[in-house]
N, C-alpha and C positions, 0 to 999 in steps of 0.2 A: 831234320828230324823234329817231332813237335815233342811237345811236353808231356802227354801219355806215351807215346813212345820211349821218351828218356827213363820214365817211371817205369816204365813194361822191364828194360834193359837192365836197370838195379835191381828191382826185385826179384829176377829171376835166379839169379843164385842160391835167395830163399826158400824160391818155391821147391825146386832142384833137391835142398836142402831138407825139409819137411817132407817131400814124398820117399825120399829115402828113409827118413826116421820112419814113415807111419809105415815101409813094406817090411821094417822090420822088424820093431815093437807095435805091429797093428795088434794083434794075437791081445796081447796087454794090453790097451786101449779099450777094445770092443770087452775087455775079461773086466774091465773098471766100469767101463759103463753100466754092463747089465750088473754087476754090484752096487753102484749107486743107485740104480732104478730098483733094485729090490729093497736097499733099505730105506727110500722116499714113499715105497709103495706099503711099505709096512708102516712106518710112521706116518700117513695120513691116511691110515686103514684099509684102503682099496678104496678112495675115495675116488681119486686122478689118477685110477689105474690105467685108462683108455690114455689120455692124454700122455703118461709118461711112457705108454710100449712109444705111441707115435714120435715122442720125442726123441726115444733111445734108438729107436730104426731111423731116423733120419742122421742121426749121430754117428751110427753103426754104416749107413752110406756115406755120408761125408767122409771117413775116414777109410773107406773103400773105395774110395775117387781118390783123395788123395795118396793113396797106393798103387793107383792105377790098375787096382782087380775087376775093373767094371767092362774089361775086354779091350780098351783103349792102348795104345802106345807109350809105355814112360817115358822122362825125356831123354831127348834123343834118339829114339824110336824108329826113325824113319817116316814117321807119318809127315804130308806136309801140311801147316796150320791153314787155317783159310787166310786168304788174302786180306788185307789192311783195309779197310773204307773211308 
């Protein structure tokens, strides 16, 4: 087993760990985000309005990936990974 593998093997409880939080307080995540982006977009006038929708929607997917809402399998799923290279 090499060294990313062993790395793969420990973090995976985290990961496990974290998708669970985000399927469950996602709702509250995505509800903080677009609260911070409205009061960044208020305090810099609508300067970096564009910049900050793009930030909050890539914010708002990351944390729908790590909930697994993006149609994919959570873990343990069933799905099987692709093969090791």
């Amino acid at each position: 087993m090499g060294l990313l593998d062993n790395v793969k093997a420990k973090l995976s409880p985290a990961k496990d760990k974290v998708s669970g939080l985000a399927q469950q307080h996602g709702d509250k995540v995505r509800h903080g985000l677009d609260e911070a982006a409205k009061i960044v977009d208020e305090k810099t006038k609508g300067k970096y309005s564009g910049r900050i929708q793009t930030g909050t929607g890539k914010a708002r997917d990351a944390v729908d990936r790590l909930a697994h809402r993006d149609g994919t399998e959570g873990p343990g799923g069933g799905s099987t990974p692709p093969p090791a290279s």
